[in-house]
mmCIF file of the N, C-alpha and C atoms, coordinates in Angstrom:
data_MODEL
# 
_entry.id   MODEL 
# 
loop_
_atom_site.group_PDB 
_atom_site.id 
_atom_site.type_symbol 
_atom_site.label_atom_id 
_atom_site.label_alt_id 
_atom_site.label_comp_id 
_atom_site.label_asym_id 
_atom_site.label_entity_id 
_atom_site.label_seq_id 
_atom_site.pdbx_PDB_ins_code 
_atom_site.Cartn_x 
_atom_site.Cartn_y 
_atom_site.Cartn_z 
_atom_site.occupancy 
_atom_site.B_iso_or_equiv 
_atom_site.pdbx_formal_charge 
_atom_site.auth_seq_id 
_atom_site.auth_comp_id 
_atom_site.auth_asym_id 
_atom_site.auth_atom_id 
_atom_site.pdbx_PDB_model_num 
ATOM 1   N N  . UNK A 1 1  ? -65.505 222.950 -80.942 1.00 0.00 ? 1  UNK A N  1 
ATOM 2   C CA . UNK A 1 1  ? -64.593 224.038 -80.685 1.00 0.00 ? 1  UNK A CA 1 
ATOM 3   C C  . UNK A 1 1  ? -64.622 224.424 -79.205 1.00 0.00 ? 1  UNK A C  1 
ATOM 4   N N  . UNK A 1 2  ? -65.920 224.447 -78.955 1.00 0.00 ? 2  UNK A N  1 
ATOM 5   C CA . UNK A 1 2  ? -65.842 224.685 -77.317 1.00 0.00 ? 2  UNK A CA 1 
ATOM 6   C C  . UNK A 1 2  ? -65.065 223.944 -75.790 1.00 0.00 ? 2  UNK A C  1 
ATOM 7   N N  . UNK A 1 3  ? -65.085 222.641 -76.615 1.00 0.00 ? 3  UNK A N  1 
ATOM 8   C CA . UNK A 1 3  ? -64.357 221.084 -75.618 1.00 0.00 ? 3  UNK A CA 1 
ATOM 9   C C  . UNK A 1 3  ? -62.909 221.598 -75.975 1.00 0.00 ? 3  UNK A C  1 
ATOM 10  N N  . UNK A 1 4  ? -62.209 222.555 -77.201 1.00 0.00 ? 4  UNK A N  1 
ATOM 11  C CA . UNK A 1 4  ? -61.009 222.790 -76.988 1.00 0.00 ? 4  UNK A CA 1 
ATOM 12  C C  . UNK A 1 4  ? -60.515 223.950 -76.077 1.00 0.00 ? 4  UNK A C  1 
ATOM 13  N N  . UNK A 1 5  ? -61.249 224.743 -76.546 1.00 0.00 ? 5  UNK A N  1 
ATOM 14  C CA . UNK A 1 5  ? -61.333 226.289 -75.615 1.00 0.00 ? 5  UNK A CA 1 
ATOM 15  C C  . UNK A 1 5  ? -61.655 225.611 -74.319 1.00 0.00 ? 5  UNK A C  1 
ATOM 16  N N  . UNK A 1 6  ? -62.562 224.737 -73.832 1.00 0.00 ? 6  UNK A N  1 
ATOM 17  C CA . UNK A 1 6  ? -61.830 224.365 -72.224 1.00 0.00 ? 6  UNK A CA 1 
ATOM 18  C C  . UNK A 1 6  ? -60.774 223.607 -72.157 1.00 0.00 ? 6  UNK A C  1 
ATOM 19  N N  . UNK A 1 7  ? -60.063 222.859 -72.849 1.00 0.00 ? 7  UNK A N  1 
ATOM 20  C CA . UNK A 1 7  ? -59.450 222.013 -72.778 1.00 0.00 ? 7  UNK A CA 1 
ATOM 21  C C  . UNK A 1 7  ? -57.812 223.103 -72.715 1.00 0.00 ? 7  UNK A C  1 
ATOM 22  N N  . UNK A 1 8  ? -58.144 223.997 -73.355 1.00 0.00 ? 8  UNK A N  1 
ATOM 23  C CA . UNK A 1 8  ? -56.919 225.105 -73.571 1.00 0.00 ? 8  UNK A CA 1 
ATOM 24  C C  . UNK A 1 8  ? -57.011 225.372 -72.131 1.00 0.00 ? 8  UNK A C  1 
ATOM 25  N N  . UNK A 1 9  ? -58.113 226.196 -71.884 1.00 0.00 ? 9  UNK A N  1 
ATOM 26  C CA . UNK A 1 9  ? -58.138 226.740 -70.571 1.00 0.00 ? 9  UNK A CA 1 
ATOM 27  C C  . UNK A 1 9  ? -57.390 225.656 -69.470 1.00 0.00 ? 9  UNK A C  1 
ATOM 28  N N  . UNK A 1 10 ? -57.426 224.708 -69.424 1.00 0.00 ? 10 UNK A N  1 
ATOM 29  C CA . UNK A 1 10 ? -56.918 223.732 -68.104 1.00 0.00 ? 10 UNK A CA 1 
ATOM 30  C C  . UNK A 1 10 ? -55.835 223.668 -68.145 1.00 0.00 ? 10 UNK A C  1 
ATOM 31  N N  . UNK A 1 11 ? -55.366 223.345 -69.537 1.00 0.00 ? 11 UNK A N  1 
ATOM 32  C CA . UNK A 1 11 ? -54.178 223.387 -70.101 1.00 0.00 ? 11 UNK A CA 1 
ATOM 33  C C  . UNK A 1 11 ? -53.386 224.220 -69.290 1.00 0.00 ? 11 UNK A C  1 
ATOM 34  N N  . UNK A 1 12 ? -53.476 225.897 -70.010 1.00 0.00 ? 12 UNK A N  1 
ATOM 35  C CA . UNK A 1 12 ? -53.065 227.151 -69.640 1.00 0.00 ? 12 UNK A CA 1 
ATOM 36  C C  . UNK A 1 12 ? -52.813 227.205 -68.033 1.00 0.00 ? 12 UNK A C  1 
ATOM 37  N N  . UNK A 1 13 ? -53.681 226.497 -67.247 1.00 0.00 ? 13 UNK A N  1 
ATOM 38  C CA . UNK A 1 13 ? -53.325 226.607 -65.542 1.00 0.00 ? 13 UNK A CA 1 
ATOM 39  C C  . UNK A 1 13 ? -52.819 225.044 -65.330 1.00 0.00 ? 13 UNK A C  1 
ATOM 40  N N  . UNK A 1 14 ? -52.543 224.411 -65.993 1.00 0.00 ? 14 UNK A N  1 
ATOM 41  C CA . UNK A 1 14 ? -51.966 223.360 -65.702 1.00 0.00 ? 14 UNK A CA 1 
ATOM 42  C C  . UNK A 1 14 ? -52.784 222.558 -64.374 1.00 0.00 ? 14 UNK A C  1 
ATOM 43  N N  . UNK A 1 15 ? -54.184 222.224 -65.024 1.00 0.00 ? 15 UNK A N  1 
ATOM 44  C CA . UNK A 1 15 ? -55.014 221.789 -64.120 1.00 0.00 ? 15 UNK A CA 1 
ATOM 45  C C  . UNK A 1 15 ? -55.633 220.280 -64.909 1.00 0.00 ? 15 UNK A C  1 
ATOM 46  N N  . UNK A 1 16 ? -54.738 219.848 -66.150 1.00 0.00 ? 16 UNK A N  1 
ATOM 47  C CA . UNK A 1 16 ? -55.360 218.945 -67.207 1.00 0.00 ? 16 UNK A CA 1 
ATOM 48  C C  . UNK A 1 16 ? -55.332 217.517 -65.285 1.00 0.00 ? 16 UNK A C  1 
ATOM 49  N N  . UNK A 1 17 ? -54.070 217.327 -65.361 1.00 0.00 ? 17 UNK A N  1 
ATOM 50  C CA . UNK A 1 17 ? -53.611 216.245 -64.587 1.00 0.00 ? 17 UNK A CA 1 
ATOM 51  C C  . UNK A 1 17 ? -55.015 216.080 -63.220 1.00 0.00 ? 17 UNK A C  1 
ATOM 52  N N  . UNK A 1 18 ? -55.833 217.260 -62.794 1.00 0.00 ? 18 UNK A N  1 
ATOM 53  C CA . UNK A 1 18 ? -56.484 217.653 -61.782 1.00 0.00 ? 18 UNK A CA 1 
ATOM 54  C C  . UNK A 1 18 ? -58.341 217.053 -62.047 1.00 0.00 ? 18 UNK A C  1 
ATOM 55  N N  . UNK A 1 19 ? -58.524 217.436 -63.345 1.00 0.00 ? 19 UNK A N  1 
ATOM 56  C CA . UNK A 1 19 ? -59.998 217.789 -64.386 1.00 0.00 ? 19 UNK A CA 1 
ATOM 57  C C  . UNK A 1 19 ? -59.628 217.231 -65.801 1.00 0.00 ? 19 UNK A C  1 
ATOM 58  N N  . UNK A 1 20 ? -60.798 216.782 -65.683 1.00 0.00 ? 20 UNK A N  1 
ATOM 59  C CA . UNK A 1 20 ? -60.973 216.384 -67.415 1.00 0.00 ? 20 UNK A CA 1 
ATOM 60  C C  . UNK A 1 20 ? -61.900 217.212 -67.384 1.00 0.00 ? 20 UNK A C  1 
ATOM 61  N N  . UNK A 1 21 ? -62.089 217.400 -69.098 1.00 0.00 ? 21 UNK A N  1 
ATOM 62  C CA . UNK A 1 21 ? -62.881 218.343 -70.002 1.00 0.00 ? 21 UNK A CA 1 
ATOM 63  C C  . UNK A 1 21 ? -64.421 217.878 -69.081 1.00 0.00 ? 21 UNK A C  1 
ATOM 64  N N  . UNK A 1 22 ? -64.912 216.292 -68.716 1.00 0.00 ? 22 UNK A N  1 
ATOM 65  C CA . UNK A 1 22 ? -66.053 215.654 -68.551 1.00 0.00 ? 22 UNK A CA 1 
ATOM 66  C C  . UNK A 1 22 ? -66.434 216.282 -67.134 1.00 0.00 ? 22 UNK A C  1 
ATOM 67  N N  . UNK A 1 23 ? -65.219 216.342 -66.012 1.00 0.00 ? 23 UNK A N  1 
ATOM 68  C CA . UNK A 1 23 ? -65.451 216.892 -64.808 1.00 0.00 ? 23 UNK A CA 1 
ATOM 69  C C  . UNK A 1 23 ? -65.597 218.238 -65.216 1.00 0.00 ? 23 UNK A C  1 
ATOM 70  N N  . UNK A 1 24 ? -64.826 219.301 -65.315 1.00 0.00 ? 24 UNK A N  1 
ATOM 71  C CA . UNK A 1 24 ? -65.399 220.729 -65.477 1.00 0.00 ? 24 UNK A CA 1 
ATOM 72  C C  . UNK A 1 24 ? -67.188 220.600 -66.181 1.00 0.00 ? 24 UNK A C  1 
ATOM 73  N N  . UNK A 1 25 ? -67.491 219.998 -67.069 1.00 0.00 ? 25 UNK A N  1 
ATOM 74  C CA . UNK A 1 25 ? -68.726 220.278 -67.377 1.00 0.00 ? 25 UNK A CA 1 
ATOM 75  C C  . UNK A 1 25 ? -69.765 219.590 -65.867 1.00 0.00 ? 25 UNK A C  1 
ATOM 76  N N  . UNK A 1 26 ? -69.097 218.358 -65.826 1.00 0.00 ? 26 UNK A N  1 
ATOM 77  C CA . UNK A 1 26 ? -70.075 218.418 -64.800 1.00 0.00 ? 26 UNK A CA 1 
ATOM 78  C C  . UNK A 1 26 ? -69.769 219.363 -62.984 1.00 0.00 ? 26 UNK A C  1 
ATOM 79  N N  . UNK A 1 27 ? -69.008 219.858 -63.283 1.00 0.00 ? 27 UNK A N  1 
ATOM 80  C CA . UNK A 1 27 ? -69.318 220.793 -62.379 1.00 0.00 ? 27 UNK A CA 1 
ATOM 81  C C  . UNK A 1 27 ? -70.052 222.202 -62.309 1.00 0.00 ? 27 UNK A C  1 
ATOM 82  N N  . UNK A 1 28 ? -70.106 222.501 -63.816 1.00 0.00 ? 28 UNK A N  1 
ATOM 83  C CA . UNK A 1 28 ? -70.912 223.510 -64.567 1.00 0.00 ? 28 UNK A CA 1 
ATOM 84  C C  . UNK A 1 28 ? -72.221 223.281 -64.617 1.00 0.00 ? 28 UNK A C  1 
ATOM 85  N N  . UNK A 1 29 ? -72.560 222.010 -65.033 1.00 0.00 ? 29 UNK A N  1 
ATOM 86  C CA . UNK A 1 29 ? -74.733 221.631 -65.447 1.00 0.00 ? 29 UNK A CA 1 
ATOM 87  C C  . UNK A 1 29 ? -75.521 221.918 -64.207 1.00 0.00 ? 29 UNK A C  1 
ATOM 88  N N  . UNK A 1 30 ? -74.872 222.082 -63.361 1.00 0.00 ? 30 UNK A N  1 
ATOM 89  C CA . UNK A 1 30 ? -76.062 222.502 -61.893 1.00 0.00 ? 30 UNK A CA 1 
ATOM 90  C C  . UNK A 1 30 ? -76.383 223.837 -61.713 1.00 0.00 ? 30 UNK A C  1 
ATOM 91  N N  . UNK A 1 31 ? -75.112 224.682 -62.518 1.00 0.00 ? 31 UNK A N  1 
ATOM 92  C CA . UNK A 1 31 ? -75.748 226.383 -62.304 1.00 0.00 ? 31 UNK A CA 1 
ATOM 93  C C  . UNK A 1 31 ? -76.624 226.710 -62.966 1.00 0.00 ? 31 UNK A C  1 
ATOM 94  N N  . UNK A 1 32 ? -77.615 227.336 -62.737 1.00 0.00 ? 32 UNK A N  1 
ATOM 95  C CA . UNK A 1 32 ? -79.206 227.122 -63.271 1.00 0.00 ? 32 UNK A CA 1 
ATOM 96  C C  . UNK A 1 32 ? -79.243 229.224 -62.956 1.00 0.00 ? 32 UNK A C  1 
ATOM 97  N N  . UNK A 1 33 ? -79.830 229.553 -64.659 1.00 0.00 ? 33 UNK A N  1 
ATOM 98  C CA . UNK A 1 33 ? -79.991 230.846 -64.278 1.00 0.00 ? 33 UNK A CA 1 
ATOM 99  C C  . UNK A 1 33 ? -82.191 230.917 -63.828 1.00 0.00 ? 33 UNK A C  1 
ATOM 100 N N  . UNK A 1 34 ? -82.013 232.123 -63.110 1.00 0.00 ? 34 UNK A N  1 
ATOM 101 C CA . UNK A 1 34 ? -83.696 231.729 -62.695 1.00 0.00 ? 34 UNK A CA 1 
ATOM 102 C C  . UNK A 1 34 ? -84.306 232.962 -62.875 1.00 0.00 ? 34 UNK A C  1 
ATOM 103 N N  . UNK A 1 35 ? -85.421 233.573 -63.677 1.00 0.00 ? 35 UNK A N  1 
ATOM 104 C CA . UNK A 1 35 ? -85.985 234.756 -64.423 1.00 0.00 ? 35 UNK A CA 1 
ATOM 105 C C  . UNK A 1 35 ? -87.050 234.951 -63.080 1.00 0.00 ? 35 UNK A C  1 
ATOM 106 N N  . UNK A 1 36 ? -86.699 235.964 -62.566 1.00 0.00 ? 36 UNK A N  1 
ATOM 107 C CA . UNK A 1 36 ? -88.107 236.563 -61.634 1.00 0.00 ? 36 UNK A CA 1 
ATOM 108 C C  . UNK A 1 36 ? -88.091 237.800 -61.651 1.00 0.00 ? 36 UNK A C  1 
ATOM 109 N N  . UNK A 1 37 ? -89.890 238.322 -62.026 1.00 0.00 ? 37 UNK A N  1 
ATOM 110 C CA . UNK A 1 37 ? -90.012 239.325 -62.751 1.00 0.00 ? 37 UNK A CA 1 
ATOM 111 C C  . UNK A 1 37 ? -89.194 240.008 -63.962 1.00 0.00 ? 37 UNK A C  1 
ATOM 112 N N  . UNK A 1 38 ? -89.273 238.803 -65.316 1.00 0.00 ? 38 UNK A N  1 
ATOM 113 C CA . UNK A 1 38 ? -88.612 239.305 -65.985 1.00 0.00 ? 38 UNK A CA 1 
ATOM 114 C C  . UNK A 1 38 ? -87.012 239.678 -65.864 1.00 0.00 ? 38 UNK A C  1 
ATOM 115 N N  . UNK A 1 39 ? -86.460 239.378 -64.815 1.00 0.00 ? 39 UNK A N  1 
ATOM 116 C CA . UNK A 1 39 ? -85.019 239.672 -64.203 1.00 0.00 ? 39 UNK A CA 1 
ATOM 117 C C  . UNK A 1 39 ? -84.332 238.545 -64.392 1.00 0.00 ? 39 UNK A C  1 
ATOM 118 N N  . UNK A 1 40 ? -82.898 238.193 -64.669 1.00 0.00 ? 40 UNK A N  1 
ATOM 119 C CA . UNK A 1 40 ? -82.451 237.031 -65.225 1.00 0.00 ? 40 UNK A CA 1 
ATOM 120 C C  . UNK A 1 40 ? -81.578 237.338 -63.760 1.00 0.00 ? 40 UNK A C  1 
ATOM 121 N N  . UNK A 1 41 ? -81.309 235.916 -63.187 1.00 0.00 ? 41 UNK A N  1 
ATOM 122 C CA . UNK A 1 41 ? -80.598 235.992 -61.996 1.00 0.00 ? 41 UNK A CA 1 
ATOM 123 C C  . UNK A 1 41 ? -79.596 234.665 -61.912 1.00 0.00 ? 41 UNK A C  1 
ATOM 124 N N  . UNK A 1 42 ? -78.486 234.677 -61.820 1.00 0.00 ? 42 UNK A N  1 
ATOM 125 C CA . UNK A 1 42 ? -77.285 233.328 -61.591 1.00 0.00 ? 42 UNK A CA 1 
ATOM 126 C C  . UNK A 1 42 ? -78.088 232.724 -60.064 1.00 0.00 ? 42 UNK A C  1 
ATOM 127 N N  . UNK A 1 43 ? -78.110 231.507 -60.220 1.00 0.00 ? 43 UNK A N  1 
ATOM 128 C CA . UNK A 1 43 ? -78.641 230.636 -59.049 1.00 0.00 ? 43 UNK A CA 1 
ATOM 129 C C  . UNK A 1 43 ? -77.613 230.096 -58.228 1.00 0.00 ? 43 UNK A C  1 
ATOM 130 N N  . UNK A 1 44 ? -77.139 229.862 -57.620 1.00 0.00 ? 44 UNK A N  1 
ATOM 131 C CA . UNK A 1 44 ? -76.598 229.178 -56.046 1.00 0.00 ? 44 UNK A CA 1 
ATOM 132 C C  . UNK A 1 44 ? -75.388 227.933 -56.975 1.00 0.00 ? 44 UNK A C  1 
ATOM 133 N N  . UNK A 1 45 ? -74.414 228.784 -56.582 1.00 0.00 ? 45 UNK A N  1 
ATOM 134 C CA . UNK A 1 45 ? -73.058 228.010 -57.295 1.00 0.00 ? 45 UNK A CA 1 
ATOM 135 C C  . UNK A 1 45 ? -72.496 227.578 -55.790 1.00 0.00 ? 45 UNK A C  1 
ATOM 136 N N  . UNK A 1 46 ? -72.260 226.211 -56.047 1.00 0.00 ? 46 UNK A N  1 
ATOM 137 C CA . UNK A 1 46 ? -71.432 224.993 -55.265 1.00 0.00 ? 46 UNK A CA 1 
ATOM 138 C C  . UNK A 1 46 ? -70.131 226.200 -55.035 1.00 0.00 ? 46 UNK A C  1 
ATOM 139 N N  . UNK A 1 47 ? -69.305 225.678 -53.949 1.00 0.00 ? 47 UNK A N  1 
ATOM 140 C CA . UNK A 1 47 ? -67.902 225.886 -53.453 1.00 0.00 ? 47 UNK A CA 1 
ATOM 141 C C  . UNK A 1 47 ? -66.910 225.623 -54.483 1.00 0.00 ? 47 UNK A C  1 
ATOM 142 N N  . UNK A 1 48 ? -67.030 223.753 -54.907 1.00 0.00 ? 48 UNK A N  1 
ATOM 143 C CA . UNK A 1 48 ? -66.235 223.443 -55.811 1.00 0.00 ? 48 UNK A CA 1 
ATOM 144 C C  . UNK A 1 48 ? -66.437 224.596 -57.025 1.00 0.00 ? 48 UNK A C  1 
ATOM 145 N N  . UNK A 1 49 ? -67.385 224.287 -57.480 1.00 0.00 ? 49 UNK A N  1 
ATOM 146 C CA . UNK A 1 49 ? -67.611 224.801 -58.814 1.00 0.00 ? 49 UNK A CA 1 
ATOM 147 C C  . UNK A 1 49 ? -67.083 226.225 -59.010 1.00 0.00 ? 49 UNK A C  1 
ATOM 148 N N  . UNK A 1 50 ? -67.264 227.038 -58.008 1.00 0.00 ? 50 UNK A N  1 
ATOM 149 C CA . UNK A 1 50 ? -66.838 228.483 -57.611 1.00 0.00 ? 50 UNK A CA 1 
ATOM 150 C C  . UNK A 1 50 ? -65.093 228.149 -57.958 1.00 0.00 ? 50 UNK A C  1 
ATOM 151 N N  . UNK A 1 51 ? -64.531 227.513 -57.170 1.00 0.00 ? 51 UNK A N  1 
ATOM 152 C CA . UNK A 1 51 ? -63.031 227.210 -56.676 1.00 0.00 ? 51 UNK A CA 1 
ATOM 153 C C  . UNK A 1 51 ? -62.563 227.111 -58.441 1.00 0.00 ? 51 UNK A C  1 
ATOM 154 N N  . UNK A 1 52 ? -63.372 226.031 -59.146 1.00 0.00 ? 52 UNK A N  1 
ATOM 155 C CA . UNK A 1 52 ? -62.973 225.757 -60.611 1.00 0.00 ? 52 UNK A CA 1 
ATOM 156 C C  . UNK A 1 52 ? -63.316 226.682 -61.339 1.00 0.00 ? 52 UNK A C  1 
ATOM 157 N N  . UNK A 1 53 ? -64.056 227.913 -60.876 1.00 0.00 ? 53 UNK A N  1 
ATOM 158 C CA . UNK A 1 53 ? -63.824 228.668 -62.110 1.00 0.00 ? 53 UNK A CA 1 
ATOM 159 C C  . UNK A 1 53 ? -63.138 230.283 -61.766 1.00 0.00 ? 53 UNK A C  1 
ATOM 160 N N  . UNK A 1 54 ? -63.012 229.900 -60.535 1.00 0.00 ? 54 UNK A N  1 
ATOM 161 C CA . UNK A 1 54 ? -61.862 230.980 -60.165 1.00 0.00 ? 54 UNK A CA 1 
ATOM 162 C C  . UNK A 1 54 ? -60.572 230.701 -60.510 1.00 0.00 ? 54 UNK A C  1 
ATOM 163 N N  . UNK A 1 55 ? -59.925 229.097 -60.416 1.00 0.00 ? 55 UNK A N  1 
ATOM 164 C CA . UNK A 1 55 ? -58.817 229.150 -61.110 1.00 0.00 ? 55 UNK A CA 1 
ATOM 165 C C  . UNK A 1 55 ? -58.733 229.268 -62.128 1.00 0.00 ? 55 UNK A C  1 
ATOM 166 N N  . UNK A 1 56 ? -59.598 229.186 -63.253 1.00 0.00 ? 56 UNK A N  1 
ATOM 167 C CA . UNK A 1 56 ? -59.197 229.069 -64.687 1.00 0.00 ? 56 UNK A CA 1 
ATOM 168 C C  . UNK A 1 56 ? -59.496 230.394 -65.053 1.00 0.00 ? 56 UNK A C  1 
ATOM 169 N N  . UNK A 1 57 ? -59.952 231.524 -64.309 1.00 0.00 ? 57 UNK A N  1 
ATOM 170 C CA . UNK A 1 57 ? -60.606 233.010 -65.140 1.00 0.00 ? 57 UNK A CA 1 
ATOM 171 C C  . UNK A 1 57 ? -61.718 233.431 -64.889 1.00 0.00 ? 57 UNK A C  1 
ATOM 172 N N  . UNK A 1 58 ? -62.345 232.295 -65.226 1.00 0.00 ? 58 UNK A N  1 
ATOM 173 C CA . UNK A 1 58 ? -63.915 232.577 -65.584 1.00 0.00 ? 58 UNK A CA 1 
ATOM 174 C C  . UNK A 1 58 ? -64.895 233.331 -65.202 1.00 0.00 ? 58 UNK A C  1 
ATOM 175 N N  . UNK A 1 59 ? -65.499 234.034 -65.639 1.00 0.00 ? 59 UNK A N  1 
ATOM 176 C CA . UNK A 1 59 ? -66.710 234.893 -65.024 1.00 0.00 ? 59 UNK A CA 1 
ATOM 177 C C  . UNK A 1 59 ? -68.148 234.345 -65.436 1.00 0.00 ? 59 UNK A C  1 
ATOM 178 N N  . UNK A 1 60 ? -68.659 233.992 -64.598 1.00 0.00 ? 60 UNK A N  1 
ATOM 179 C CA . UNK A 1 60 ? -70.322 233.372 -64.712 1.00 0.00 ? 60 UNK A CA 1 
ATOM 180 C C  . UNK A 1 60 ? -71.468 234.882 -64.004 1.00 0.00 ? 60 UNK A C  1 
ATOM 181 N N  . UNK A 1 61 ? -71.594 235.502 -65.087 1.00 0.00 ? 61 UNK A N  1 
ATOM 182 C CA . UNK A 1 61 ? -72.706 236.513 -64.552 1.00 0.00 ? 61 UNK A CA 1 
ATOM 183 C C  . UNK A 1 61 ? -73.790 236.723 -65.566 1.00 0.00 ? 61 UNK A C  1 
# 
């Protein structure tokens, strides 16, 4: 269900022709969240990766 819900999403911005379902994930597996002191923190997002999930919506927090 999830490979459709992105697959919608690309869809919806007309970004299929741009990304496959395989590229968006791998532009996703490198954001790494990192716990210090008990504190959950988003780690150091790429340009691209930023760029791809600003066009489609997305919020990574």
């Amino acid at each position: 269900m999830l490979v459709y819900k992105i697959y919608n999403k690309l869809h919806e911005k007309d970004l299929t022709k741009k990304y496959s379902i395989a590229d968006f994930l791998d532009y996703l597996k490198y954001i790494r969240k990192v716990k210090i002191n008990n504190v959950w923190y988003t780690g150091e997002i790429t340009k691209a990766s930023q760029t791809l999930l600003d066009k489609l919506d997305i919020d990574i927090t």
